[in-house]
PyMOL Python script that loads the backbone (N, CA, C, O; Angstrom):
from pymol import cmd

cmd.read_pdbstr("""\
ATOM      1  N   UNK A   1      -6.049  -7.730  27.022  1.00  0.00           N
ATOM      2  CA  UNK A   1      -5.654  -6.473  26.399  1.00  0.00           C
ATOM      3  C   UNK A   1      -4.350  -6.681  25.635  1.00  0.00           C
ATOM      4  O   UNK A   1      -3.407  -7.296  26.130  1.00  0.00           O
ATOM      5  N   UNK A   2      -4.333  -6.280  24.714  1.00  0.00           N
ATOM      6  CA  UNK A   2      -3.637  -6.639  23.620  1.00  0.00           C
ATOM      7  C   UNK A   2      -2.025  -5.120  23.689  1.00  0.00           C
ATOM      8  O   UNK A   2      -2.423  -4.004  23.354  1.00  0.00           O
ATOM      9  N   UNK A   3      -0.962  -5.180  23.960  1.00  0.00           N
ATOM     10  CA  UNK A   3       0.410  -4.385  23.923  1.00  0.00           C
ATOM     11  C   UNK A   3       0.888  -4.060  22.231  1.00  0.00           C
ATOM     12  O   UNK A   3       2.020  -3.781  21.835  1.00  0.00           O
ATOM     13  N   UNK A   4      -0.261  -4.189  21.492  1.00  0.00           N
ATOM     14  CA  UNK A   4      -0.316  -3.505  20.252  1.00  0.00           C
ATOM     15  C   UNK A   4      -0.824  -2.185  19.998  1.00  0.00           C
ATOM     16  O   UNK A   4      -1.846  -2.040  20.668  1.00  0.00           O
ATOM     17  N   UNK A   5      -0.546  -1.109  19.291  1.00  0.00           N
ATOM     18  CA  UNK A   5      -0.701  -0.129  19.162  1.00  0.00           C
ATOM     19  C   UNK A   5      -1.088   0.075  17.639  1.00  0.00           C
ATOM     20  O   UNK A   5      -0.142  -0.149  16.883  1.00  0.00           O
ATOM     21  N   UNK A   6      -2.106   0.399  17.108  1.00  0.00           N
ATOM     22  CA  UNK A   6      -2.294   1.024  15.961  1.00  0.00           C
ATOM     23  C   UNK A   6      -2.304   2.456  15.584  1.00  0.00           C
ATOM     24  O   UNK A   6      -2.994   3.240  16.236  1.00  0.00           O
ATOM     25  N   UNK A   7      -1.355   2.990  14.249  1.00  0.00           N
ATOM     26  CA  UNK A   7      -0.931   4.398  14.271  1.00  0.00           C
ATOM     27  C   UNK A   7      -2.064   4.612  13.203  1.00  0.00           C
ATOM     28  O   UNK A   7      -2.124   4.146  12.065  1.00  0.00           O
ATOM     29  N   UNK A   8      -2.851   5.348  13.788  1.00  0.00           N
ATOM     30  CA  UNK A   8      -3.880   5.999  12.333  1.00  0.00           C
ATOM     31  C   UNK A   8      -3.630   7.495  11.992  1.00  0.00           C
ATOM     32  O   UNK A   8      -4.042   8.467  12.625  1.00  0.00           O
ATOM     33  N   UNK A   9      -2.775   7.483  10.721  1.00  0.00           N
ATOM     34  CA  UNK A   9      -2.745   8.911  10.323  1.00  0.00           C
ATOM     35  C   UNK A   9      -3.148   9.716   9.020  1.00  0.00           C
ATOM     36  O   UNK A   9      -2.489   9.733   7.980  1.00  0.00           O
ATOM     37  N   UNK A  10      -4.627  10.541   9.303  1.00  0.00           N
ATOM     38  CA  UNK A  10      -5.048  10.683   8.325  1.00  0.00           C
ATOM     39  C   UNK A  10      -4.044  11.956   7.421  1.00  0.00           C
ATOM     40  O   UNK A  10      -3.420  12.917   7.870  1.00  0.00           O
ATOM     41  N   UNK A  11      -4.166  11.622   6.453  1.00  0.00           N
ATOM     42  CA  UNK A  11      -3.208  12.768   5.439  1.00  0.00           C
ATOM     43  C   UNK A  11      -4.559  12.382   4.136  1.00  0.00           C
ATOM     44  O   UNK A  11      -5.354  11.454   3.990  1.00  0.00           O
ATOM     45  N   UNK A  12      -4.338  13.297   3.592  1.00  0.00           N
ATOM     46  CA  UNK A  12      -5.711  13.779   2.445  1.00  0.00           C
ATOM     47  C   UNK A  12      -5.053  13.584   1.200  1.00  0.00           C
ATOM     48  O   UNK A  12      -3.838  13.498   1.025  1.00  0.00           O
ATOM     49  N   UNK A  13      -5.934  13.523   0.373  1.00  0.00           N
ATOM     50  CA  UNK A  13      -5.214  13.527  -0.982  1.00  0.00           C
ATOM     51  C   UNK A  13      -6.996  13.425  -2.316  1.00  0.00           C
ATOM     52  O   UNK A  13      -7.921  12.615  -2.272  1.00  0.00           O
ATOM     53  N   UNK A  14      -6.878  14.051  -2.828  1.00  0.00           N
ATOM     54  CA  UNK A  14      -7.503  14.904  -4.234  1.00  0.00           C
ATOM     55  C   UNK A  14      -8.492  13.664  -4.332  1.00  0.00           C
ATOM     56  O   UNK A  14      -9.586  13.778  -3.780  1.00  0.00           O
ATOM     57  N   UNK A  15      -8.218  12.635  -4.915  1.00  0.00           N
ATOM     58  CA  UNK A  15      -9.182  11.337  -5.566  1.00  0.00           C
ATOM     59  C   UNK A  15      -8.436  10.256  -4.773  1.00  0.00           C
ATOM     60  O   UNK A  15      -7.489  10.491  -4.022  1.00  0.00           O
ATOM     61  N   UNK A  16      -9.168   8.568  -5.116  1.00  0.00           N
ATOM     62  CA  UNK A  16      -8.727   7.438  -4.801  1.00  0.00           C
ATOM     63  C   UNK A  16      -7.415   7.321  -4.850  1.00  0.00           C
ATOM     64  O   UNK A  16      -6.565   7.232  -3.964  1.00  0.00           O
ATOM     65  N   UNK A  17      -7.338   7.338  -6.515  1.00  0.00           N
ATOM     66  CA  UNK A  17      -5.539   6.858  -7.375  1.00  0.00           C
ATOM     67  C   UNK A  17      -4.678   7.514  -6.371  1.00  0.00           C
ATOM     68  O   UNK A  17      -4.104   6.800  -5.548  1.00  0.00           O
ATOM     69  N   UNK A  18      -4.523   8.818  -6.349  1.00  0.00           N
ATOM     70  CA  UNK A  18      -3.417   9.931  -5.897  1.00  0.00           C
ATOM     71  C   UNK A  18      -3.767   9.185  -4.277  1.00  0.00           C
ATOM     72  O   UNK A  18      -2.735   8.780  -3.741  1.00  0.00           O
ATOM     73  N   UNK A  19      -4.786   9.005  -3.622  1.00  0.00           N
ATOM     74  CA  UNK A  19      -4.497   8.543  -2.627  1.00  0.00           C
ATOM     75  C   UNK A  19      -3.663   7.283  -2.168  1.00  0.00           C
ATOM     76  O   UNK A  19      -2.730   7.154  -1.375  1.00  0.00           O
ATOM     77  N   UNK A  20      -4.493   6.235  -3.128  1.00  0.00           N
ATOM     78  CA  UNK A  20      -3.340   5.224  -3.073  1.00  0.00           C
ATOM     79  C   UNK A  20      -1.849   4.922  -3.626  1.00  0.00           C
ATOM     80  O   UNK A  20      -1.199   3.886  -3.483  1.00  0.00           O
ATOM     81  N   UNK A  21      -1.481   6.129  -4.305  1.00  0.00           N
ATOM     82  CA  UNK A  21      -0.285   6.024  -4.419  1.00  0.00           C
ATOM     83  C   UNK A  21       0.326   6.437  -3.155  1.00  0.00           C
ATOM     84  O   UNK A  21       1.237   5.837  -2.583  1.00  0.00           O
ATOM     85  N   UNK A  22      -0.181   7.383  -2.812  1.00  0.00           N
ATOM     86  CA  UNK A  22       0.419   8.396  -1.583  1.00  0.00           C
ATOM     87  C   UNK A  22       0.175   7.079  -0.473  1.00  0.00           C
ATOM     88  O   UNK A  22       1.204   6.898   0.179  1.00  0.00           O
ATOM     89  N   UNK A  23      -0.688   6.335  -0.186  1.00  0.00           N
ATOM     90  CA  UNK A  23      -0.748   5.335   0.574  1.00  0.00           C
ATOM     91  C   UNK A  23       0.706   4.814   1.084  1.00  0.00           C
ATOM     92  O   UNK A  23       1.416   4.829   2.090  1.00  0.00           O
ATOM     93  N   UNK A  24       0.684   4.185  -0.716  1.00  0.00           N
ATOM     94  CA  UNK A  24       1.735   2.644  -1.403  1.00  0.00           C
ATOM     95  C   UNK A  24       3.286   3.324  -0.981  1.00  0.00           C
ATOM     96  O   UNK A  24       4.354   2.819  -0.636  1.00  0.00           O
ATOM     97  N   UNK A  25       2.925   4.401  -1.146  1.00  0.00           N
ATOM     98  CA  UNK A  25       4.780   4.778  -0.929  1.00  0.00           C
ATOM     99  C   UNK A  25       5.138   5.707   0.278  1.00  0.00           C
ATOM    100  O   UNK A  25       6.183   6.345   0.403  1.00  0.00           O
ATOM    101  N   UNK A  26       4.110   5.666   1.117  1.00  0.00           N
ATOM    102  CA  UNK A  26       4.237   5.914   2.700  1.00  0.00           C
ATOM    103  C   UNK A  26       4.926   4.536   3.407  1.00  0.00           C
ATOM    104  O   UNK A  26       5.987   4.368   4.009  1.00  0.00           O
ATOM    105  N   UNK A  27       3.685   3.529   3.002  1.00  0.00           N
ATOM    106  CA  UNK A  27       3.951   2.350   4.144  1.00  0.00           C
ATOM    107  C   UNK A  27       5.284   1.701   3.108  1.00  0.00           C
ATOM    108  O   UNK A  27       6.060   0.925   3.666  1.00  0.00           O
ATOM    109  N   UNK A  28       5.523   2.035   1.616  1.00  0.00           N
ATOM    110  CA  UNK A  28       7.259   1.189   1.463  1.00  0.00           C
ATOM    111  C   UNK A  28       7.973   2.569   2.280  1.00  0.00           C
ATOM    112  O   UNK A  28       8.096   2.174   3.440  1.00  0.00           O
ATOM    113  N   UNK A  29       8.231   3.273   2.242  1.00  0.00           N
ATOM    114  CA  UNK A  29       9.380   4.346   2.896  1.00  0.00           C
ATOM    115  C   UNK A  29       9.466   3.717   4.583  1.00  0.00           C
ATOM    116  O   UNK A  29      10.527   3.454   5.149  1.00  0.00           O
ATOM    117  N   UNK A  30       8.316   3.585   5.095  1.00  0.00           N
ATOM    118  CA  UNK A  30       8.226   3.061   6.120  1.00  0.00           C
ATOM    119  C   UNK A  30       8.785   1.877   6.499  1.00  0.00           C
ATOM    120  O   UNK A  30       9.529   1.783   7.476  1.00  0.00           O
ATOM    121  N   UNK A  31       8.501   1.037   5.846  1.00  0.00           N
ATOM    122  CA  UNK A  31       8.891  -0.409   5.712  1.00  0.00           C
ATOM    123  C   UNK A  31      10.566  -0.570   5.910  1.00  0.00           C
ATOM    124  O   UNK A  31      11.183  -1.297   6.690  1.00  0.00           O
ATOM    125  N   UNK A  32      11.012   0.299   4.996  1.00  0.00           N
ATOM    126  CA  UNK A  32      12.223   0.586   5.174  1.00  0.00           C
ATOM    127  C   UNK A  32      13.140   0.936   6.457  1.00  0.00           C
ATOM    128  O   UNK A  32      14.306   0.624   6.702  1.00  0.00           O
ATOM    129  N   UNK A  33      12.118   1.762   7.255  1.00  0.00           N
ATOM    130  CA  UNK A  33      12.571   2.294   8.380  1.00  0.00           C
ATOM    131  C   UNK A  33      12.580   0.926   9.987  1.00  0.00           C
ATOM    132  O   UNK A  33      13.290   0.679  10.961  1.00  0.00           O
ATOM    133  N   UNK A  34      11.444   0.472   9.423  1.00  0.00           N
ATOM    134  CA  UNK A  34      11.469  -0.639  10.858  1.00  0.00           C
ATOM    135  C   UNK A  34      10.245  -1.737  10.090  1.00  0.00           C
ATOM    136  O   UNK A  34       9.416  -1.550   9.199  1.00  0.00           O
ATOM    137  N   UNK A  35      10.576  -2.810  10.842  1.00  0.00           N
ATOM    138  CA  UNK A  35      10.154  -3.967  10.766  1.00  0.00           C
ATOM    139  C   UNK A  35       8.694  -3.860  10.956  1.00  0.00           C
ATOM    140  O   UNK A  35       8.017  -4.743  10.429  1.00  0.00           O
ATOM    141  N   UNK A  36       8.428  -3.448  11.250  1.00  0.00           N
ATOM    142  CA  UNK A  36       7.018  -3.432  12.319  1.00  0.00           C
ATOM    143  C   UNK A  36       5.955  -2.691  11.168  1.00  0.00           C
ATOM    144  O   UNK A  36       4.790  -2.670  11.566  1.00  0.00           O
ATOM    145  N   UNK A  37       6.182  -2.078   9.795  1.00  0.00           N
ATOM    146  CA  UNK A  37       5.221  -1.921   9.304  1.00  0.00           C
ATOM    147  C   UNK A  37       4.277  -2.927   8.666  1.00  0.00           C
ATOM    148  O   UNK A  37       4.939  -3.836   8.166  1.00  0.00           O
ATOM    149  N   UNK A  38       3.065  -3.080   8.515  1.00  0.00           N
ATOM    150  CA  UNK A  38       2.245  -4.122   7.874  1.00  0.00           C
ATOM    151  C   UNK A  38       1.924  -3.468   6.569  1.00  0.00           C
ATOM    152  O   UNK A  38       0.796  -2.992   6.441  1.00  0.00           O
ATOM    153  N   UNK A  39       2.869  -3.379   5.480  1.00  0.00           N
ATOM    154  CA  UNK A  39       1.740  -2.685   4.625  1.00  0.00           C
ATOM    155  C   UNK A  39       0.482  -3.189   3.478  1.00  0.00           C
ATOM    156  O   UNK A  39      -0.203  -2.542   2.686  1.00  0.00           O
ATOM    157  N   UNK A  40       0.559  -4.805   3.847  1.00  0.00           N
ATOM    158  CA  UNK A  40      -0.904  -4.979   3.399  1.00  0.00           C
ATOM    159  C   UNK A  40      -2.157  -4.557   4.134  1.00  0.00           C
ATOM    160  O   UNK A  40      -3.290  -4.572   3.653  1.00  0.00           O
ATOM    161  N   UNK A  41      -1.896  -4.262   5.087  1.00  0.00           N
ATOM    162  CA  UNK A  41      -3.206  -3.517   5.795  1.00  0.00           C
ATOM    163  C   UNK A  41      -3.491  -2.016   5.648  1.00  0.00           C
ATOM    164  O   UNK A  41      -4.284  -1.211   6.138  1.00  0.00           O
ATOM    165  N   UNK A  42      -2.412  -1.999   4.682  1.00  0.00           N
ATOM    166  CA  UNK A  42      -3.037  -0.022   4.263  1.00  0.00           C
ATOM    167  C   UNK A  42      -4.498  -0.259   3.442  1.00  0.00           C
ATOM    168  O   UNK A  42      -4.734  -1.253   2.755  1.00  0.00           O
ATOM    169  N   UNK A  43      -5.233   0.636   3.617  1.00  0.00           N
ATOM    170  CA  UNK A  43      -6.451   1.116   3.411  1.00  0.00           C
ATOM    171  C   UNK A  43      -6.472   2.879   3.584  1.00  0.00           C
ATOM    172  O   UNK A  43      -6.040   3.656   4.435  1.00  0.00           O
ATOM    173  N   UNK A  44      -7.328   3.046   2.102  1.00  0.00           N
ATOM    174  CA  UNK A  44      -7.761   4.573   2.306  1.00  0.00           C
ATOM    175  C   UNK A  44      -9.375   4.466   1.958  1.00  0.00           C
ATOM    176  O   UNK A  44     -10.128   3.627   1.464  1.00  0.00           O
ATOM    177  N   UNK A  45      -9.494   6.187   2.662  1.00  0.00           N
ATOM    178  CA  UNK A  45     -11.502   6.077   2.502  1.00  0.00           C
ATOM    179  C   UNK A  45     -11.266   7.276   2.597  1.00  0.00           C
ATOM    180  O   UNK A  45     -10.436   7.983   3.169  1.00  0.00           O
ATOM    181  N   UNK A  46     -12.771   7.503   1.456  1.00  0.00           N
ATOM    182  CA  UNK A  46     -12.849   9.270   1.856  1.00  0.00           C
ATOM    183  C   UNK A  46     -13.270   9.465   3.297  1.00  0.00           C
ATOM    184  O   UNK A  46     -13.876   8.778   4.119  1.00  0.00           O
ATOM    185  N   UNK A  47     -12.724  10.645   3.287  1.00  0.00           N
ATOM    186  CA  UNK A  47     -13.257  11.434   4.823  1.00  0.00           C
ATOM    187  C   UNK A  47     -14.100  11.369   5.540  1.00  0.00           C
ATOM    188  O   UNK A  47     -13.979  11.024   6.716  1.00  0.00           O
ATOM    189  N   UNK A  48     -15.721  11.866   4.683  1.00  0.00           N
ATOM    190  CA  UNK A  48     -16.959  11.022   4.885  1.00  0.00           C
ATOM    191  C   UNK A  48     -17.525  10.055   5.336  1.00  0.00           C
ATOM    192  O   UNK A  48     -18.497   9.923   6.080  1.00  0.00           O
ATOM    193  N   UNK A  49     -16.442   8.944   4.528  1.00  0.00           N
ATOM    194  CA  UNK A  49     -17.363   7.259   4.382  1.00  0.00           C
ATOM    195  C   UNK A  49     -16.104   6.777   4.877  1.00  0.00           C
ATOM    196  O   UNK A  49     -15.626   5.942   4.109  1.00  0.00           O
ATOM    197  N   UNK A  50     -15.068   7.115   6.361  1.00  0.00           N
ATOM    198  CA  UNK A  50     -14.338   6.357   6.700  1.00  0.00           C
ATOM    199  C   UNK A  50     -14.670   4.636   6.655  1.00  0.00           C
ATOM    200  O   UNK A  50     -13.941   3.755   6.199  1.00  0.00           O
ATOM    201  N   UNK A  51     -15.931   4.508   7.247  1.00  0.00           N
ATOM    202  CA  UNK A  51     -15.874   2.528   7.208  1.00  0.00           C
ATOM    203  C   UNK A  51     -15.981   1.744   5.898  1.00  0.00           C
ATOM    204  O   UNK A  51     -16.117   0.528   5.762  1.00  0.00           O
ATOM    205  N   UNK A  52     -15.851   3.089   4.575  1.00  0.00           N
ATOM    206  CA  UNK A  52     -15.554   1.964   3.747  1.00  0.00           C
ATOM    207  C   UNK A  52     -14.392   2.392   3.164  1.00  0.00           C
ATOM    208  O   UNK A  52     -14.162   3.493   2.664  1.00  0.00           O
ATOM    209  N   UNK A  53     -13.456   1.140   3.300  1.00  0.00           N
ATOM    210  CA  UNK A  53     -12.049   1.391   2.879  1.00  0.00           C
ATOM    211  C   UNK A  53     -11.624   0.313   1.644  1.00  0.00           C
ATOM    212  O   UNK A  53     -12.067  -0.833   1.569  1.00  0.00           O
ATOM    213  N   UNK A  54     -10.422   1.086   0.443  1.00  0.00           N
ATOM    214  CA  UNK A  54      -9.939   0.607  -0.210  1.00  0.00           C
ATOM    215  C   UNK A  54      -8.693   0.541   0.087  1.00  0.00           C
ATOM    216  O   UNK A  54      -7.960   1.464   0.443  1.00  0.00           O
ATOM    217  N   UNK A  55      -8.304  -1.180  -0.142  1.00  0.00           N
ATOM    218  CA  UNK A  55      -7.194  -1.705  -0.200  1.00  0.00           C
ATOM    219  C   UNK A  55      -6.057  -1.108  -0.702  1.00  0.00           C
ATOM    220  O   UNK A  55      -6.169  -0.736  -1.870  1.00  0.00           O
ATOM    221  N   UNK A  56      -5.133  -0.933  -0.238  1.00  0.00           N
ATOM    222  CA  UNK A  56      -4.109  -0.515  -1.099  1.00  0.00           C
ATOM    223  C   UNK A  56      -2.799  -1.600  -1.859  1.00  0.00           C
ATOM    224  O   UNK A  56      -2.229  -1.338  -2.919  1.00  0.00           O
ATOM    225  N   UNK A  57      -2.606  -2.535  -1.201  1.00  0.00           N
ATOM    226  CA  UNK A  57      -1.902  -3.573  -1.934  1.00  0.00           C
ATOM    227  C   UNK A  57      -2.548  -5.078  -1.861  1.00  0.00           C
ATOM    228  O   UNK A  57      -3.321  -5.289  -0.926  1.00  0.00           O
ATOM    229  N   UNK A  58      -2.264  -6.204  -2.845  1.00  0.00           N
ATOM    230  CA  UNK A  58      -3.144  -7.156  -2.919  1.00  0.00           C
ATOM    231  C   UNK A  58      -2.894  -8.042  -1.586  1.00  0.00           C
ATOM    232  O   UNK A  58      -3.731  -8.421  -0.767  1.00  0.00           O
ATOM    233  N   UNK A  59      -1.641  -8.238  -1.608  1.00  0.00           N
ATOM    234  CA  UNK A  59      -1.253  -8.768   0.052  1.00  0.00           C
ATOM    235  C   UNK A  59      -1.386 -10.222  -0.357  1.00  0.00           C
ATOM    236  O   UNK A  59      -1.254 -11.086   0.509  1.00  0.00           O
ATOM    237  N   UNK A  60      -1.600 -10.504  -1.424  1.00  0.00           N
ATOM    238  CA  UNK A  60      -1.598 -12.567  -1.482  1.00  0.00           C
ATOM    239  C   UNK A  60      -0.285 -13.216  -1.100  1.00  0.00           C
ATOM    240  O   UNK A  60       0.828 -12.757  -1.355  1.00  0.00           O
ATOM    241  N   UNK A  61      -0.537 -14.271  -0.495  1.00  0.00           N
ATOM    242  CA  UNK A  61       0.571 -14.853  -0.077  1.00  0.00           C
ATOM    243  C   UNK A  61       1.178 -15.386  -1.429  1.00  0.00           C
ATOM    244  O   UNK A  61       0.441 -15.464  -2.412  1.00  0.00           O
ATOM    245  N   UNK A  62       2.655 -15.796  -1.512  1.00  0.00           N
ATOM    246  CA  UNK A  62       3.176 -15.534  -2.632  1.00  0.00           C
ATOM    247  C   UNK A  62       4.238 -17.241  -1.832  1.00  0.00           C
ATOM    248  O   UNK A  62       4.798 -17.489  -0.764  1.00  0.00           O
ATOM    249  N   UNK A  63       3.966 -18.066  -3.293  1.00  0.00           N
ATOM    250  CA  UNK A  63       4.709 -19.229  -2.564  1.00  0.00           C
ATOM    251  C   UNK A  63       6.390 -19.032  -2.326  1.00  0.00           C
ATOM    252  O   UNK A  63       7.216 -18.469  -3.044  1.00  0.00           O
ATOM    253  N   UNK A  64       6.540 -19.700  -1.076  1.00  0.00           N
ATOM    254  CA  UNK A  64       7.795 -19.688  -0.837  1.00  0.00           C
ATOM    255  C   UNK A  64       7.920 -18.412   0.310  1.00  0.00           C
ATOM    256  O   UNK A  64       8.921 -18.104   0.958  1.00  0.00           O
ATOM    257  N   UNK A  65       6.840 -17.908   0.331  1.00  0.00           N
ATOM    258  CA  UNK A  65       7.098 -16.608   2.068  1.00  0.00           C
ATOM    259  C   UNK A  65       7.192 -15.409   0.993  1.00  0.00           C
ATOM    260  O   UNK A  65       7.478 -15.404  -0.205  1.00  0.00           O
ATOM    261  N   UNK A  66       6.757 -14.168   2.111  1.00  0.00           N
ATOM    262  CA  UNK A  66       6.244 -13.319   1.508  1.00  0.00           C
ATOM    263  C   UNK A  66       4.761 -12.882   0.904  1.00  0.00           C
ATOM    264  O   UNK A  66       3.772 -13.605   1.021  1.00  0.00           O
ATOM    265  N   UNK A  67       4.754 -11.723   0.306  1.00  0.00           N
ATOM    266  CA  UNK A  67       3.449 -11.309  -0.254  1.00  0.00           C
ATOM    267  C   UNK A  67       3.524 -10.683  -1.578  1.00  0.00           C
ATOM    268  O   UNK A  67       4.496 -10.606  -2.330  1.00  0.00           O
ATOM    269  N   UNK A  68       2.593 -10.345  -1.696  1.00  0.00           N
ATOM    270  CA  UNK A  68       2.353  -9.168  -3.009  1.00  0.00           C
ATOM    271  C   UNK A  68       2.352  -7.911  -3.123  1.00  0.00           C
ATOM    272  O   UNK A  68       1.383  -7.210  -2.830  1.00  0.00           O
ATOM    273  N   UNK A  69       3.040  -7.642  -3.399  1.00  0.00           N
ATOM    274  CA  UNK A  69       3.463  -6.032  -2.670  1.00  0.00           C
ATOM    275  C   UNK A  69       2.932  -5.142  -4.419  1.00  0.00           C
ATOM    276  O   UNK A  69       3.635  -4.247  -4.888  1.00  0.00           O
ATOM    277  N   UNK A  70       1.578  -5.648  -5.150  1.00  0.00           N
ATOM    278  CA  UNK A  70       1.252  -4.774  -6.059  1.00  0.00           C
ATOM    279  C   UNK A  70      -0.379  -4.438  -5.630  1.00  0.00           C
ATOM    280  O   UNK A  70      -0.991  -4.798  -4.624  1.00  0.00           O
ATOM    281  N   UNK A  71      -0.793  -3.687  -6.675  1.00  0.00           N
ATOM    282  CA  UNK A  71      -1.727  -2.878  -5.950  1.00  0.00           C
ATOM    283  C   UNK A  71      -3.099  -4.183  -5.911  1.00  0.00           C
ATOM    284  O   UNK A  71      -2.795  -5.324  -6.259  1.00  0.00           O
ATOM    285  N   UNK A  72      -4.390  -3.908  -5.519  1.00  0.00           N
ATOM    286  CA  UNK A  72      -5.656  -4.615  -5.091  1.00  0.00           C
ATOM    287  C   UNK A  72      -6.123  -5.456  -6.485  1.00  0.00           C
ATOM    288  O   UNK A  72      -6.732  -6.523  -6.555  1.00  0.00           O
ATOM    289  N   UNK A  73      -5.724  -4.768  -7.340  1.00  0.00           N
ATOM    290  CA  UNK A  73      -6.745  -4.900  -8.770  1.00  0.00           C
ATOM    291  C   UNK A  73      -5.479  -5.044 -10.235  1.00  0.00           C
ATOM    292  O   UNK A  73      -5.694  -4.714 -11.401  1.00  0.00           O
ATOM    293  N   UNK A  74      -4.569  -5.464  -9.824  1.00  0.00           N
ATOM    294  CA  UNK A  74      -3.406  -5.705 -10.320  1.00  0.00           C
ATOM    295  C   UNK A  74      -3.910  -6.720 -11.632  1.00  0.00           C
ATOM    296  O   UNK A  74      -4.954  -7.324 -11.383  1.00  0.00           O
ATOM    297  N   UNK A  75      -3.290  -6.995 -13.037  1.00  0.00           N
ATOM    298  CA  UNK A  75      -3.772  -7.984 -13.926  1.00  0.00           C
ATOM    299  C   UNK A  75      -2.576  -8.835 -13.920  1.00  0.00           C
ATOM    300  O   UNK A  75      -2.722 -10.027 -14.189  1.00  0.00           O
ATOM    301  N   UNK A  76      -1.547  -8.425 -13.678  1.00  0.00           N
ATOM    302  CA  UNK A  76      -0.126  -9.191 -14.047  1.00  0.00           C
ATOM    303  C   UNK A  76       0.204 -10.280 -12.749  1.00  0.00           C
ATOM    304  O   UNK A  76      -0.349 -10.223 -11.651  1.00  0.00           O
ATOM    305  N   UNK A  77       0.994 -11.040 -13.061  1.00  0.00           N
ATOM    306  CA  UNK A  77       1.113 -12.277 -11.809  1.00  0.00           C
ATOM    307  C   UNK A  77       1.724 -11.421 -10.527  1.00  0.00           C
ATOM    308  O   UNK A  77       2.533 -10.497 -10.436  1.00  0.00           O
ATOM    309  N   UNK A  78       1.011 -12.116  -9.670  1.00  0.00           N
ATOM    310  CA  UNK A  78       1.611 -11.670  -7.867  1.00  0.00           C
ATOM    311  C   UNK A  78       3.217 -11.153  -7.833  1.00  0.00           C
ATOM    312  O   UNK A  78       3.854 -11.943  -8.530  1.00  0.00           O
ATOM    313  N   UNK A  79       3.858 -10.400  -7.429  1.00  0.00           N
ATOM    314  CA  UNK A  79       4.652 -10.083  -7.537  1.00  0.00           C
ATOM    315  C   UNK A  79       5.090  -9.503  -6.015  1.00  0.00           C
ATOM    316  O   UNK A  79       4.276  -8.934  -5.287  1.00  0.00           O
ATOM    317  N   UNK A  80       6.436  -9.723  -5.659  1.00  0.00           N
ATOM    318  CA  UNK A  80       7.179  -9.179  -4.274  1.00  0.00           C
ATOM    319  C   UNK A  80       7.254  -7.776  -4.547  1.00  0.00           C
ATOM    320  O   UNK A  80       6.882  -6.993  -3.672  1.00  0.00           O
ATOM    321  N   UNK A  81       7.700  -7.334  -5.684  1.00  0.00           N
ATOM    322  CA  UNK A  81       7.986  -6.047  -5.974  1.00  0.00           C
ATOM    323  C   UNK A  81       7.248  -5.444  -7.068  1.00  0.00           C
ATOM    324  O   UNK A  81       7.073  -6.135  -8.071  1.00  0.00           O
ATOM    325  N   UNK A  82       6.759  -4.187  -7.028  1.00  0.00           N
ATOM    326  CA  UNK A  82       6.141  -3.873  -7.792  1.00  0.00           C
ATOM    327  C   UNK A  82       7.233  -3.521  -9.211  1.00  0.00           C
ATOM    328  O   UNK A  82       8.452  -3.579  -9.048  1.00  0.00           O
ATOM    329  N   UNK A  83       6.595  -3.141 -10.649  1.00  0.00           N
ATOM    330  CA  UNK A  83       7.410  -3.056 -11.384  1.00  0.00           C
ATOM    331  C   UNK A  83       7.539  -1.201 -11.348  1.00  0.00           C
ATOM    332  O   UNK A  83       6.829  -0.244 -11.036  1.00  0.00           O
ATOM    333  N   UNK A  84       9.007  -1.480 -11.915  1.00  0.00           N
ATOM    334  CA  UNK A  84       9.765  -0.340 -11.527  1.00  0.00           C
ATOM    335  C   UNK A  84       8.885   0.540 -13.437  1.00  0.00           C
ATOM    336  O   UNK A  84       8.583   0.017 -14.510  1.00  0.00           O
ATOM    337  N   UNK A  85       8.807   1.967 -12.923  1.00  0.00           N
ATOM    338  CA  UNK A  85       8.476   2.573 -14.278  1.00  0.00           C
ATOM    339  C   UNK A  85       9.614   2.995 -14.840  1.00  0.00           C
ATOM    340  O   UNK A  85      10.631   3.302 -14.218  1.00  0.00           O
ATOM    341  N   UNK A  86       9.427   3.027 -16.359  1.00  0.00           N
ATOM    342  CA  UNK A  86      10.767   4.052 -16.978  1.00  0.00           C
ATOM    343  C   UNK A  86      10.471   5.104 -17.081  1.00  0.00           C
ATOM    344  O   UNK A  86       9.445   5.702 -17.408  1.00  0.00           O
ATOM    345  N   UNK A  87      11.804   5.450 -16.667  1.00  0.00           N
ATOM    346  CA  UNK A  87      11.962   7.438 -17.146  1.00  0.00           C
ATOM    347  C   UNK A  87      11.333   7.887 -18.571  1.00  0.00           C
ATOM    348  O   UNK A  87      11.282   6.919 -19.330  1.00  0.00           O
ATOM    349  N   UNK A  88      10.934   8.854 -19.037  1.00  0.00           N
ATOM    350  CA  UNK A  88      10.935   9.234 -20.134  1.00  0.00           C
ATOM    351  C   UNK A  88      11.828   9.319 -20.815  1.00  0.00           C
ATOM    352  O   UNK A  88      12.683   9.947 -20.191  1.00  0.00           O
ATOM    353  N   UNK A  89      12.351   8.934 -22.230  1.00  0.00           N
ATOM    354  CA  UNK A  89      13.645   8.753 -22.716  1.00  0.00           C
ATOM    355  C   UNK A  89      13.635  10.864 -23.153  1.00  0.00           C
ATOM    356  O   UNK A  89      12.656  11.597 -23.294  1.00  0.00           O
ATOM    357  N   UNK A  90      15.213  11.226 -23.245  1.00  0.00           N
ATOM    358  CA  UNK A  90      14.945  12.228 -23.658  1.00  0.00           C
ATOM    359  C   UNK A  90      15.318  12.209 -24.983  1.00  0.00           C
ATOM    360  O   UNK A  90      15.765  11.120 -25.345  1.00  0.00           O
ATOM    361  N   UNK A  91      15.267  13.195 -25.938  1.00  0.00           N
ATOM    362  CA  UNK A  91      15.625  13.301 -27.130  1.00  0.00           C
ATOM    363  C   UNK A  91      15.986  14.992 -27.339  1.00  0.00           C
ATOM    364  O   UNK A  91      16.371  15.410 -28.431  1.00  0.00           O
TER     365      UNK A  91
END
""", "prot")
cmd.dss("prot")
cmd.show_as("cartoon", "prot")
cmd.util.cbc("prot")
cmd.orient("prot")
């Protein structure tokens, strides 16, 4: 018997995208808070069809330690950090 605990907490969200964002920036806020989060093992599924789940980050090992902290289906090279967006400029 294994002194691991898995936290499953469902929270809802509209479509896939909006879910996996809401995923991606649960388990980084988390991450932040304690060591102990895994967040390549986030996965979301609709409600319905819990056993089939989409990935939420690619999770490749990344040389030199570490992972890939961008999303499943990413085109740009593996990356630790995802890229930051810009503000809208104002005018």
């Amino acid at each position: 018997m294994t002194e691991r605990w898995v936290i499953h907490l469902p929270v809802t969200a509209p479509d896939l995208l909006r879910a996996r964002i809401l995923a991606r920036t649960a388990a980084r806020v988390l991450a932040r808070l304690t060591a102990r989060i895994e967040p390549g093992g986030v996965t979301v599924s609709a409600e319905d069809q819990q056993c089939v789940r989409h990935w939420v980050f690619c999770d490749q090992r990344l040389p030199g330690g570490g992972r890939c902290a961008l999303p499943p289906d990413h085109t740009a090279p593996c990356s630790r950090r995802a890229p930051r967006r810009c503000a809208p400029s104002r005018k």
